[in-house]
N, CA, C and O atoms as a Maestro MAE file, in Angstrom:
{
 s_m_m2io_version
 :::
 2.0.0
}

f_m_ct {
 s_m_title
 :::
 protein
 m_atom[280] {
  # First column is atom index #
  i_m_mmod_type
  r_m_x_coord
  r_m_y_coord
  r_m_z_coord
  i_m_residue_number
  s_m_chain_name
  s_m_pdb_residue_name
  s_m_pdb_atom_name
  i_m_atomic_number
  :::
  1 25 -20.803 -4.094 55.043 1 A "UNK " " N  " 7
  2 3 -20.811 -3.609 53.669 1 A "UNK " " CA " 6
  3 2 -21.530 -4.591 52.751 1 A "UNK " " C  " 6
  4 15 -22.202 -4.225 51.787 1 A "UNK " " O  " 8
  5 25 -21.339 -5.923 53.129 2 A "UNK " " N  " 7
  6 3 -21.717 -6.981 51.939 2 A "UNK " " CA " 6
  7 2 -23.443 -6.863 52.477 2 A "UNK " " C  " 6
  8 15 -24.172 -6.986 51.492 2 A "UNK " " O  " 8
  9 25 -24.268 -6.652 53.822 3 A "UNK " " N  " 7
  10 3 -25.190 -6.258 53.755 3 A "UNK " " CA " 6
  11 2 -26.061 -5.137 53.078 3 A "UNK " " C  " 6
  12 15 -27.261 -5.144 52.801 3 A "UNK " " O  " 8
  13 25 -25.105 -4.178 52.894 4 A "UNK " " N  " 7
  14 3 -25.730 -2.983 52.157 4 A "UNK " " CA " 6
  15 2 -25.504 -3.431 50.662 4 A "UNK " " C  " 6
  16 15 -26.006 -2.681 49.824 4 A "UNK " " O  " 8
  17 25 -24.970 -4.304 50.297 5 A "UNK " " N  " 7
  18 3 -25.702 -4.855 48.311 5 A "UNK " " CA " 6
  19 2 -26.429 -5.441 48.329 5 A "UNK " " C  " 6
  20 15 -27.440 -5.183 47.676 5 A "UNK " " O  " 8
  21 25 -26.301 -6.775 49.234 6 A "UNK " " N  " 7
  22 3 -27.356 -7.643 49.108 6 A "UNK " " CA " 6
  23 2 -28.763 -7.156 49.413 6 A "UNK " " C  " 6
  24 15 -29.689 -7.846 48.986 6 A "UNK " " O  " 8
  25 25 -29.129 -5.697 50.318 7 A "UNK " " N  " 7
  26 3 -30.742 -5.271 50.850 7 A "UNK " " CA " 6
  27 2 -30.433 -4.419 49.601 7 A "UNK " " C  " 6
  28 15 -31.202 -4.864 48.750 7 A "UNK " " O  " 8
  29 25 -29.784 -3.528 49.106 8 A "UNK " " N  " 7
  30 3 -29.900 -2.889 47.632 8 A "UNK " " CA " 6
  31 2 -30.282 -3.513 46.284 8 A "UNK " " C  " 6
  32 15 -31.024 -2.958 45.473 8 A "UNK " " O  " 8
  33 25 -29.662 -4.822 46.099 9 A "UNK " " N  " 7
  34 3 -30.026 -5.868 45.100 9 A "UNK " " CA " 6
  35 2 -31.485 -6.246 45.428 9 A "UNK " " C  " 6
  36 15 -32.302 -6.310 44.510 9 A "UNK " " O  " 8
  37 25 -31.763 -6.442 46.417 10 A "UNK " " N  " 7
  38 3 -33.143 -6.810 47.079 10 A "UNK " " CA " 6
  39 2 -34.363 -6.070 46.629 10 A "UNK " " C  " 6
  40 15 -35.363 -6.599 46.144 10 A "UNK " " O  " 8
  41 25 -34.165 -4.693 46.856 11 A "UNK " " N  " 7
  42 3 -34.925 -3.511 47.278 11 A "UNK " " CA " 6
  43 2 -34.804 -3.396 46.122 11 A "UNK " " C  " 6
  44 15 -35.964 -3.453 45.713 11 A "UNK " " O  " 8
  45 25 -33.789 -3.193 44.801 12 A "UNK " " N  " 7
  46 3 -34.003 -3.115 43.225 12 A "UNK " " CA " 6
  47 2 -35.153 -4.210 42.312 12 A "UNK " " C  " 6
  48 15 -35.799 -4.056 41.274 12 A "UNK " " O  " 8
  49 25 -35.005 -5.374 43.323 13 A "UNK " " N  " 7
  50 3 -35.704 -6.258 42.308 13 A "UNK " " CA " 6
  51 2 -37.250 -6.091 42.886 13 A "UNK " " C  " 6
  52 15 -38.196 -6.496 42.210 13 A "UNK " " O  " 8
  53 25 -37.390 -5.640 43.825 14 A "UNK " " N  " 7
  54 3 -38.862 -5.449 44.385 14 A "UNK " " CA " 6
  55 2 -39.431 -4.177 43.836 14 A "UNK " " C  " 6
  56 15 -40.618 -3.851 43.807 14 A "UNK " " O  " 8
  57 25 -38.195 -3.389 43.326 15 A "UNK " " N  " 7
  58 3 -38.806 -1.915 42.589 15 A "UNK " " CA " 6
  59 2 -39.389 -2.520 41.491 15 A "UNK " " C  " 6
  60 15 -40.595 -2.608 41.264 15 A "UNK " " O  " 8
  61 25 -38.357 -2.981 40.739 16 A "UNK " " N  " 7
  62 3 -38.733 -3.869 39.339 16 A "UNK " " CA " 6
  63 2 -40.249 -3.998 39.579 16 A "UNK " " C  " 6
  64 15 -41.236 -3.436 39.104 16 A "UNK " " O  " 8
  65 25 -40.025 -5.075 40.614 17 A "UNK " " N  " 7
  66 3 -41.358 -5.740 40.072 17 A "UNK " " CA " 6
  67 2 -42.899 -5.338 40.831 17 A "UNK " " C  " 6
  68 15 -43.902 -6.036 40.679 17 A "UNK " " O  " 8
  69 25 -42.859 -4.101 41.653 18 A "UNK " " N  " 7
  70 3 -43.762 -3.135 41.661 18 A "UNK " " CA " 6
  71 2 -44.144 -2.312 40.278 18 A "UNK " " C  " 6
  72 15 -45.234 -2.250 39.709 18 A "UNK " " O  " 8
  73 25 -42.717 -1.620 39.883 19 A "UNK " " N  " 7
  74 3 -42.886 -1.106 38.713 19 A "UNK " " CA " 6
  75 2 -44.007 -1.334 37.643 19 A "UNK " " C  " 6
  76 15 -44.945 -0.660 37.217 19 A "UNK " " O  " 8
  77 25 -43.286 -3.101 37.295 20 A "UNK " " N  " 7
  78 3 -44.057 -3.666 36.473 20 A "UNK " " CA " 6
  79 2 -45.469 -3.760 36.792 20 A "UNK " " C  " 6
  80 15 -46.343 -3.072 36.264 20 A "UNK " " O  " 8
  81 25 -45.639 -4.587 37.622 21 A "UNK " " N  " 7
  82 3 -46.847 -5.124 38.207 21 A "UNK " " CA " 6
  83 2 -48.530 -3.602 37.863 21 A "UNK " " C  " 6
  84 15 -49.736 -3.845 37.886 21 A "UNK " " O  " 8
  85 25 -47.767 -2.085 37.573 22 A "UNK " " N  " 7
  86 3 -49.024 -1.074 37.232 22 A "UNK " " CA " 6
  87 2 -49.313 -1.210 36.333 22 A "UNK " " C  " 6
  88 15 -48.690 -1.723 35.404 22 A "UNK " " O  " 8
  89 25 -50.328 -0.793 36.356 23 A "UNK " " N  " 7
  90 3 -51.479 -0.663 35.373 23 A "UNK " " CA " 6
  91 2 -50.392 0.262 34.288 23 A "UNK " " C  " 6
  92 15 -49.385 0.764 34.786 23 A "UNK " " O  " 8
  93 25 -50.649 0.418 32.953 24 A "UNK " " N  " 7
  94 3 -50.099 1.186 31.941 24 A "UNK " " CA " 6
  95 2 -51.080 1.808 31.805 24 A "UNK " " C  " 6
  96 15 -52.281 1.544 31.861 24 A "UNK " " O  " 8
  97 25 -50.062 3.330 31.477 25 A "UNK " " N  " 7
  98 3 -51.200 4.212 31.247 25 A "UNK " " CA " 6
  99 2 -50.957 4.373 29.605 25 A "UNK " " C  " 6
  100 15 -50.442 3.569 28.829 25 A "UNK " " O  " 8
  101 25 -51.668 6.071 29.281 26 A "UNK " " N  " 7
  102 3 -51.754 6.013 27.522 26 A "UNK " " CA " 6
  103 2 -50.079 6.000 26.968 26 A "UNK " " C  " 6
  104 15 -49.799 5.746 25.796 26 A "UNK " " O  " 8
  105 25 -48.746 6.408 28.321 27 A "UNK " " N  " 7
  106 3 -47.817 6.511 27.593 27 A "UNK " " CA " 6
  107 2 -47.512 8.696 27.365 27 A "UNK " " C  " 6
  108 15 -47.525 9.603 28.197 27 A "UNK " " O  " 8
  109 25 -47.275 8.683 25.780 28 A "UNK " " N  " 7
  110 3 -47.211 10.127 25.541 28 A "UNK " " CA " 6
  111 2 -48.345 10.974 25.052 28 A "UNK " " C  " 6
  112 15 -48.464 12.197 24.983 28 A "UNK " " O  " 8
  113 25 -49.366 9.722 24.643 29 A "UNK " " N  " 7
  114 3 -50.604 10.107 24.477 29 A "UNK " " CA " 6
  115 2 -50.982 11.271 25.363 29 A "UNK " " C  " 6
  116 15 -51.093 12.359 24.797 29 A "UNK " " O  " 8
  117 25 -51.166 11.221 26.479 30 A "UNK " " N  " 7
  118 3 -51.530 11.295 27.760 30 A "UNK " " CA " 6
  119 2 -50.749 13.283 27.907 30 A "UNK " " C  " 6
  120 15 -51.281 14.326 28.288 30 A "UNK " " O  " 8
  121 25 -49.388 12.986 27.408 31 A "UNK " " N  " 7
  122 3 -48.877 14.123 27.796 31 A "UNK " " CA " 6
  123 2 -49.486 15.203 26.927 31 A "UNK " " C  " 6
  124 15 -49.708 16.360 27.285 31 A "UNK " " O  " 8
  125 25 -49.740 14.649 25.681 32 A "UNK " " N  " 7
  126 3 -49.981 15.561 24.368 32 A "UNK " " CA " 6
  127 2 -52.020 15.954 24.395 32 A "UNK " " C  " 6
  128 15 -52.644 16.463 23.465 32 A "UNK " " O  " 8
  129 25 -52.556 15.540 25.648 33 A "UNK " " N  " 7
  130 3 -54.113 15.440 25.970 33 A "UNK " " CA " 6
  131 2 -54.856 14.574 25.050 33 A "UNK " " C  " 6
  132 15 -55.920 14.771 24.463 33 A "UNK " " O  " 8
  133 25 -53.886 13.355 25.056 34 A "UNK " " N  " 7
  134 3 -55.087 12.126 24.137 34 A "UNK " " CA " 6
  135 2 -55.683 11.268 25.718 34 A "UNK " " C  " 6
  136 15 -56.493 10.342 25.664 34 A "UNK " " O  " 8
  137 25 -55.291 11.623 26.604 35 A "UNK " " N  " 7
  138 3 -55.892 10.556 27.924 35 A "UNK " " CA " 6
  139 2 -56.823 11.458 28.173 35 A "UNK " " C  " 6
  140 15 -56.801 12.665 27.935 35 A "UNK " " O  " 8
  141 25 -58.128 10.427 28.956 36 A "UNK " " N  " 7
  142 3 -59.134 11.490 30.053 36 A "UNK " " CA " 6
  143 2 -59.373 11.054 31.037 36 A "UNK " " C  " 6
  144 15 -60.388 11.323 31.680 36 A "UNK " " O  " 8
  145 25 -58.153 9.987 31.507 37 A "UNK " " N  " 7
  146 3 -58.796 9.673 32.837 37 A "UNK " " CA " 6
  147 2 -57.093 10.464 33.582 37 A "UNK " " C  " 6
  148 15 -56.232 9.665 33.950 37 A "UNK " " O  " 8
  149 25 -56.915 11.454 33.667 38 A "UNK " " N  " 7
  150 3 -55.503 11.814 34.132 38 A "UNK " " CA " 6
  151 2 -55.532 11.896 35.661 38 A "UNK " " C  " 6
  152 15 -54.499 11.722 36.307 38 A "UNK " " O  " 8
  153 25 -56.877 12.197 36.329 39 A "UNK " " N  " 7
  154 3 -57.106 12.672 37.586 39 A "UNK " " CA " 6
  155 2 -57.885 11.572 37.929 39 A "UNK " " C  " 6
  156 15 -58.500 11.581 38.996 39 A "UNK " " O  " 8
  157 25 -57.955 10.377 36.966 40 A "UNK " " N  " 7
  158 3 -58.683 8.979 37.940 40 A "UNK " " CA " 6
  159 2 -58.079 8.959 39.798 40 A "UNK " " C  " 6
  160 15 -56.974 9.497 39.869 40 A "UNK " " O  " 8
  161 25 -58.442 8.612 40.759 41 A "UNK " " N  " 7
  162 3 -58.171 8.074 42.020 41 A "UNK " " CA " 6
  163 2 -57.401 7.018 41.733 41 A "UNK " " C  " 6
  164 15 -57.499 6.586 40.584 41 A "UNK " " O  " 8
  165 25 -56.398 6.297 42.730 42 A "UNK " " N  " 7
  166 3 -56.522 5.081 42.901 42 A "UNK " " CA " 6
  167 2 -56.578 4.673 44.066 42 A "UNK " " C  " 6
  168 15 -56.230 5.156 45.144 42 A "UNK " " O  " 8
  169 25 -57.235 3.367 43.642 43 A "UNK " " N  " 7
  170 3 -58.001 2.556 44.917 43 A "UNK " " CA " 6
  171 2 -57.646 0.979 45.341 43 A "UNK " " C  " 6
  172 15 -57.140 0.152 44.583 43 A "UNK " " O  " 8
  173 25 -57.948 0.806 46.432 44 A "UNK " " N  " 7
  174 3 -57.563 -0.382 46.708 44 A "UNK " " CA " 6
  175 2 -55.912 -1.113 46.250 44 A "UNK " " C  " 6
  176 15 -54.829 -0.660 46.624 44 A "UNK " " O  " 8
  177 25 -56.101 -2.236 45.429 45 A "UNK " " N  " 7
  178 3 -54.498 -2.838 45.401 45 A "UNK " " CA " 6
  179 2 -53.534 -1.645 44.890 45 A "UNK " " C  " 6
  180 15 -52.489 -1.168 45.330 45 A "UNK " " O  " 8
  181 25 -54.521 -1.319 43.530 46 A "UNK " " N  " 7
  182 3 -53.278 0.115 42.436 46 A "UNK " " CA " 6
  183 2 -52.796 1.067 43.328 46 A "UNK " " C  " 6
  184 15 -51.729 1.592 43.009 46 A "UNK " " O  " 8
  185 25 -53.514 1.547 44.753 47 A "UNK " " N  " 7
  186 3 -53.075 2.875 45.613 47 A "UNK " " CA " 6
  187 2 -52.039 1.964 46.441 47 A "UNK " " C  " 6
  188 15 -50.835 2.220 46.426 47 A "UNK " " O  " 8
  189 25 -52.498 1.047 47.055 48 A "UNK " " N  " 7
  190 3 -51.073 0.418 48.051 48 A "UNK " " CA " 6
  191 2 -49.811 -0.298 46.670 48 A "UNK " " C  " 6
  192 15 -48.778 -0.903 46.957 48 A "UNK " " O  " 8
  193 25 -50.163 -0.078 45.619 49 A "UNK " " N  " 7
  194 3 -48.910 -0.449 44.966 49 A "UNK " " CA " 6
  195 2 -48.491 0.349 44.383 49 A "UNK " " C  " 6
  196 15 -47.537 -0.017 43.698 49 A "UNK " " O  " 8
  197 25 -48.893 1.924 44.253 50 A "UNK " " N  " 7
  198 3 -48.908 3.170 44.192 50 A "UNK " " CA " 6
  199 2 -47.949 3.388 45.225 50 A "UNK " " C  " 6
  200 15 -46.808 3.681 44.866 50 A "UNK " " O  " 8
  201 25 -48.265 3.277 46.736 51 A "UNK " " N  " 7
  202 3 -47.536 3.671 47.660 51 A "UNK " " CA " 6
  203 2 -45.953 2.597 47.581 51 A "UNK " " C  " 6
  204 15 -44.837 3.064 47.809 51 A "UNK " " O  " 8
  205 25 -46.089 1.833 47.389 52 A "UNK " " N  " 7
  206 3 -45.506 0.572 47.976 52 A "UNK " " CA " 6
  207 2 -44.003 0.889 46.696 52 A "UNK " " C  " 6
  208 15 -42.828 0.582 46.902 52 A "UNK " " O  " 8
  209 25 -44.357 1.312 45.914 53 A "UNK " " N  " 7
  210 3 -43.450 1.761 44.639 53 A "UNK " " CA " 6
  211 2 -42.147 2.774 45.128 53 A "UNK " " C  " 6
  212 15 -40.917 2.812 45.128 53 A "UNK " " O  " 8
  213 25 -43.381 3.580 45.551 54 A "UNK " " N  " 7
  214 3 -42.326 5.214 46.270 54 A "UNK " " CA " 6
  215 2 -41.872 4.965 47.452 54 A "UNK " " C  " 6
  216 15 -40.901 5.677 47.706 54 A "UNK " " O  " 8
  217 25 -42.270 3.985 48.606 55 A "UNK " " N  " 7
  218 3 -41.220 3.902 49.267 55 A "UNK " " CA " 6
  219 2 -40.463 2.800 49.042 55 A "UNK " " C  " 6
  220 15 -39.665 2.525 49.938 55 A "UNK " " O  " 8
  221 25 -40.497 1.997 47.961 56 A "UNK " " N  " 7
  222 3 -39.208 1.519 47.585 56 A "UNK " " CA " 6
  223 2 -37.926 2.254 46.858 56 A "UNK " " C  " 6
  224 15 -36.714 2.048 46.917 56 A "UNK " " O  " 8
  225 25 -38.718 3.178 46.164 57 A "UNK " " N  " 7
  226 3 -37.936 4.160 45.696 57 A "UNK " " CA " 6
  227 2 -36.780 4.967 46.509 57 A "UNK " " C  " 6
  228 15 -35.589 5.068 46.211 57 A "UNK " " O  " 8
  229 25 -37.605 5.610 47.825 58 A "UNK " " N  " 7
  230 3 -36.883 5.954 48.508 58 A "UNK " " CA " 6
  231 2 -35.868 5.178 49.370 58 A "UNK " " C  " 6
  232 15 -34.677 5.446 49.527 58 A "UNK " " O  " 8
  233 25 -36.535 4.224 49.863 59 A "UNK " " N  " 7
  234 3 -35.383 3.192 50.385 59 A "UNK " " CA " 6
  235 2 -34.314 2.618 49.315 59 A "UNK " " C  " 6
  236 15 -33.286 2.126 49.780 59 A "UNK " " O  " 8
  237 25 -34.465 2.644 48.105 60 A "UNK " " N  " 7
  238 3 -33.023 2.770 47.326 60 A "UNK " " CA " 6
  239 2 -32.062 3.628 47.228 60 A "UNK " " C  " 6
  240 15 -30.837 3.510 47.256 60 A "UNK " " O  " 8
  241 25 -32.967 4.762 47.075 61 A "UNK " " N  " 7
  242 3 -31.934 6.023 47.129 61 A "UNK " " CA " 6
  243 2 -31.382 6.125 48.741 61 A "UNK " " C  " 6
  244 15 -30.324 6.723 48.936 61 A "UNK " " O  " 8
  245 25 -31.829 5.765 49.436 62 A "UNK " " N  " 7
  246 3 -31.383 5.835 50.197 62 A "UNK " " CA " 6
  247 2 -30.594 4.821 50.877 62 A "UNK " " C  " 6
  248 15 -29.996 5.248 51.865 62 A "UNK " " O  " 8
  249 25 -30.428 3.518 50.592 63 A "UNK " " N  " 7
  250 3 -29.540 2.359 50.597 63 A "UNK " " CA " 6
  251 2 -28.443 2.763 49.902 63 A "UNK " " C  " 6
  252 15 -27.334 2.556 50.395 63 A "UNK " " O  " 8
  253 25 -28.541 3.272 48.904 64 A "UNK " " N  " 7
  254 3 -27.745 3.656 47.626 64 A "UNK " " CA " 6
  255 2 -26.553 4.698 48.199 64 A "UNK " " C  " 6
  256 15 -25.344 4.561 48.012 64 A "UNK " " O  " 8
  257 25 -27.328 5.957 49.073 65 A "UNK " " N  " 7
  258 3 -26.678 6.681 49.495 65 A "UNK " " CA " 6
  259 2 -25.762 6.592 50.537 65 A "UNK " " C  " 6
  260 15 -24.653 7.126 50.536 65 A "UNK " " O  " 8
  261 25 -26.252 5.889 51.455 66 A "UNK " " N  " 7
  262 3 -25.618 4.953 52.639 66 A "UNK " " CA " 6
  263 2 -24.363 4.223 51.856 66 A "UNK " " C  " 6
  264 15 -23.272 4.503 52.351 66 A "UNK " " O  " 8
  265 25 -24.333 3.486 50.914 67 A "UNK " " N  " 7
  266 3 -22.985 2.933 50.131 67 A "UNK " " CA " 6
  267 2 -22.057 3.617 50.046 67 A "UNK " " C  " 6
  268 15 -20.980 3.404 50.603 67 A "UNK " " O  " 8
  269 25 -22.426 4.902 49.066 68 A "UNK " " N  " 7
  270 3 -21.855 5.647 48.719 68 A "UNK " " CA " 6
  271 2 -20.921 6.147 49.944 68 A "UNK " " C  " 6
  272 15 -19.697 6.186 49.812 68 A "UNK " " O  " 8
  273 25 -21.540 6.511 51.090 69 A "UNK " " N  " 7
  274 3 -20.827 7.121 51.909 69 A "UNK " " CA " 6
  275 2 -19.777 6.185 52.947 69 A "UNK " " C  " 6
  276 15 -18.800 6.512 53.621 69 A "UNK " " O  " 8
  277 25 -20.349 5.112 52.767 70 A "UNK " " N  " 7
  278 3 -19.068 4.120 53.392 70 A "UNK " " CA " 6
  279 2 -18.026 3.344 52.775 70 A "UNK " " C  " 6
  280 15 -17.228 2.717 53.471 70 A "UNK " " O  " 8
  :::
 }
 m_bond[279] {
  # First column is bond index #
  i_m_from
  i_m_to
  i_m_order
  :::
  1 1 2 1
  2 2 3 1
  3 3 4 2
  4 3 5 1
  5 5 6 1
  6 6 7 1
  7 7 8 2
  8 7 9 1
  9 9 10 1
  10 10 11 1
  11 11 12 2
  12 11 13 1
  13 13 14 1
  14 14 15 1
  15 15 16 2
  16 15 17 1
  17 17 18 1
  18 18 19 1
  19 19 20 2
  20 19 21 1
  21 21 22 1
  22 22 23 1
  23 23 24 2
  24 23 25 1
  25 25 26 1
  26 26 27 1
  27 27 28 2
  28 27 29 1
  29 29 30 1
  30 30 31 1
  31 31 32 2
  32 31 33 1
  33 33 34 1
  34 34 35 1
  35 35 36 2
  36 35 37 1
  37 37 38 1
  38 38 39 1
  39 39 40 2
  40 39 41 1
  41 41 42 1
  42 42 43 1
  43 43 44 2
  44 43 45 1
  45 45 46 1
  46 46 47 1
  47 47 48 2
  48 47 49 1
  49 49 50 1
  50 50 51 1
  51 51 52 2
  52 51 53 1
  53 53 54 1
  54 54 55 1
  55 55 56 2
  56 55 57 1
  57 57 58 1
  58 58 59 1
  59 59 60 2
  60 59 61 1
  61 61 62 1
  62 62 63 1
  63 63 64 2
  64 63 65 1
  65 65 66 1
  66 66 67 1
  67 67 68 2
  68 67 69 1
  69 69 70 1
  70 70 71 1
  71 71 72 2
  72 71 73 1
  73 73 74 1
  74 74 75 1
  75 75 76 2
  76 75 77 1
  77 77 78 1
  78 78 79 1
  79 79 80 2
  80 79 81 1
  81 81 82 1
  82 82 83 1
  83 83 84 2
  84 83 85 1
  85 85 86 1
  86 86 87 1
  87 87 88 2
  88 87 89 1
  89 89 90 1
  90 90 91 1
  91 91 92 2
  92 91 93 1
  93 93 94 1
  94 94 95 1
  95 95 96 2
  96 95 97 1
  97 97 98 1
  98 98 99 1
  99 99 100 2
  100 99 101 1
  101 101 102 1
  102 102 103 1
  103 103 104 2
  104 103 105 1
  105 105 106 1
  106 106 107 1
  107 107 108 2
  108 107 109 1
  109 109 110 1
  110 110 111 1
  111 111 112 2
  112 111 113 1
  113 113 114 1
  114 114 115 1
  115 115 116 2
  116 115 117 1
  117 117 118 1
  118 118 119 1
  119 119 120 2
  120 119 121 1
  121 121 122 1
  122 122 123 1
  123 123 124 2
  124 123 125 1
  125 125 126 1
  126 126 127 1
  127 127 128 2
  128 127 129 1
  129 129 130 1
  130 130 131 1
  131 131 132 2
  132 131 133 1
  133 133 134 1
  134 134 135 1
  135 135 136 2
  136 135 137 1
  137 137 138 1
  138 138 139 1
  139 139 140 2
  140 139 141 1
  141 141 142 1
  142 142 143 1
  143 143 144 2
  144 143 145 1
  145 145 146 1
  146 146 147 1
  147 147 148 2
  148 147 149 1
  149 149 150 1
  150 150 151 1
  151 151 152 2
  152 151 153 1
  153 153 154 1
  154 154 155 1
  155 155 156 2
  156 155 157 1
  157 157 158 1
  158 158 159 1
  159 159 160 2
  160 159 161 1
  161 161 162 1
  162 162 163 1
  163 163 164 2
  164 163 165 1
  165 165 166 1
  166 166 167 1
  167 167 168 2
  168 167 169 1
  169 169 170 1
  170 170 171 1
  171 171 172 2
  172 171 173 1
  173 173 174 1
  174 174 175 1
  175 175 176 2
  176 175 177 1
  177 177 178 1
  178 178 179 1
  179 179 180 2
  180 179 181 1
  181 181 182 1
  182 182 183 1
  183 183 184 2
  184 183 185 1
  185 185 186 1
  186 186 187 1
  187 187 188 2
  188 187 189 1
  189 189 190 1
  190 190 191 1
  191 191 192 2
  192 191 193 1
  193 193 194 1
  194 194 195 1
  195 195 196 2
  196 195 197 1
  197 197 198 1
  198 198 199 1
  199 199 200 2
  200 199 201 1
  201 201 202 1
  202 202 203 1
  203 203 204 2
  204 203 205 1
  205 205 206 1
  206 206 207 1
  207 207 208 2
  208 207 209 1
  209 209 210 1
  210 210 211 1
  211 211 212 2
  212 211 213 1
  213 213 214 1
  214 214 215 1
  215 215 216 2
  216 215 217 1
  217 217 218 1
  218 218 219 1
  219 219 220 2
  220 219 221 1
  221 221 222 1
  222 222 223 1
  223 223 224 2
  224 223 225 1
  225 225 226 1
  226 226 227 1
  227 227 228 2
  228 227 229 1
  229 229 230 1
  230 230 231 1
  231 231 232 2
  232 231 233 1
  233 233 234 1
  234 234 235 1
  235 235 236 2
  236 235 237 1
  237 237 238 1
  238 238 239 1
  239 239 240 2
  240 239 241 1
  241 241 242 1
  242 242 243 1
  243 243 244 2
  244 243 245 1
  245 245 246 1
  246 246 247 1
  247 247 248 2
  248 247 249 1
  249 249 250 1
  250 250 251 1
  251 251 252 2
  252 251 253 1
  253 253 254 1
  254 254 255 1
  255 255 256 2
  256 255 257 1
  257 257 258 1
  258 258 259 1
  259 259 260 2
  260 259 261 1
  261 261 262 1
  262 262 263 1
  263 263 264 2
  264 263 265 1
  265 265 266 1
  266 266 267 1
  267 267 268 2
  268 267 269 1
  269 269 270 1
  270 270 271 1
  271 271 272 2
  272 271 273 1
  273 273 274 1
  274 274 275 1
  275 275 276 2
  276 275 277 1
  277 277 278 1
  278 278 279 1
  279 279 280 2
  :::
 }
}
């Protein structure tokens, strides 16, 4: 059990700091059609930290869920 906080605490602070680490976009600008790059690609580091985001994501929810159930 004390393993499943400590890789959850883990896996939270690496979301964090994927999170952070993107590029910002316009924000609400963006929603309301003040952006024009909405369909830019990403490439290189931004796509593997693109990826690297969502499966941290999922491995929380899913650490998370694993708790829950034990």
């Amino acid at each position: 059990m004390q393993i499943i906080k400590i890789s959850q605490l883990i896996i939270a602070i690496l979301l964090i700091v994927s999170i952070l680490m993107q590029n910002r976009g316009g924000g609400l600008s963006n929603v309301f059609g003040g952006g024009g790059n909405v369909y830019m690609t990403k490439r290189g580091l931004e796509k593997k930290l693109f990826i690297a985001t969502i499966v941290l994501s999922v491995l929380f929810f899913s650490v998370s869920l694993l708790a829950i159930i034990l």
